[in-house]
Each structure stands twice: as C-alpha cells, then as structure tokens.
N, C-alpha and C positions, 0 to 999 in steps of 0.2 A: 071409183069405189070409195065411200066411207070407212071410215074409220074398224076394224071388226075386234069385238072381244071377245073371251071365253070365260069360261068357269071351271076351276080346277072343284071338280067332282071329287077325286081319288088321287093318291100318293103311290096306292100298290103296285101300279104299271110300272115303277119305275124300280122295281126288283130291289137288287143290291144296292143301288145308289142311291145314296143321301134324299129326303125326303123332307130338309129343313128350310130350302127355298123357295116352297111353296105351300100355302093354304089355302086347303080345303073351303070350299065356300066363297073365296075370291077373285075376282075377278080383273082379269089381265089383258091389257091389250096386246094383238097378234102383229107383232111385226115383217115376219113371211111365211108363207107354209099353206097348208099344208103339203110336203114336196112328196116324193117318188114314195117315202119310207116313211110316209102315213107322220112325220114331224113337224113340229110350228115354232117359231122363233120368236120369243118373246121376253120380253125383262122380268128378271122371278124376284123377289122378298130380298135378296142378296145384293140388289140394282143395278146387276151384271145381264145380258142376254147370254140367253142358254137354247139350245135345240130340246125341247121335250115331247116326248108320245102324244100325238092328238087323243088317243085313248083315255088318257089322264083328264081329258074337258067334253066341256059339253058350248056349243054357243048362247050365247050372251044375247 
C-alpha cells in the first residue's frame, strides 16, 4: 500500500479540544487508522503524532 493522505476539512469534531494543531485545507499524511473508533494517526502542525476523528478529513 502507498503512501495515504487526508485533508483536514473541519476542526469542529474535535469539540472541546484544542483546534490549533491542525489546518483546515491541509493536507496530512495517515500514519494508521482508521481503527475500531473511526480514528487515524498522524503528525498534526505541532510535529507530534496525535489520534484524530476520521470525521475531521476527507482523502487526499
């Protein structure tokens, strides 16, 4: 399997939590996921890996 990215669409999935390591409109490579709880692992704006809502993207 190649490489897969997504596209953070939306911030609002992500409710109360912080909303400042990712942008809208860019695009992030998928490092695992999406698992059991609809989540994908990838490196956010911060240049940490974080678990985020598949909800919040769309593919790349």
């Amino acid at each position: 399997m190649g490489t897969r990215f997504v596209v953070c669409v939306s911030t609002e999935c992500l409710g109360e939590f912080s909303s400042d390591d990712l942008t809208v409109g860019r695009a992030y490579e998928v490092l695992a996921g999406p698992d059991e709880h609809n989540t994908i692992r990838l490196i956010d704006d911060s240049g940490e890996y974080y678990l985020y809502p598949m909800d919040c993207f769309v593919p790349h």
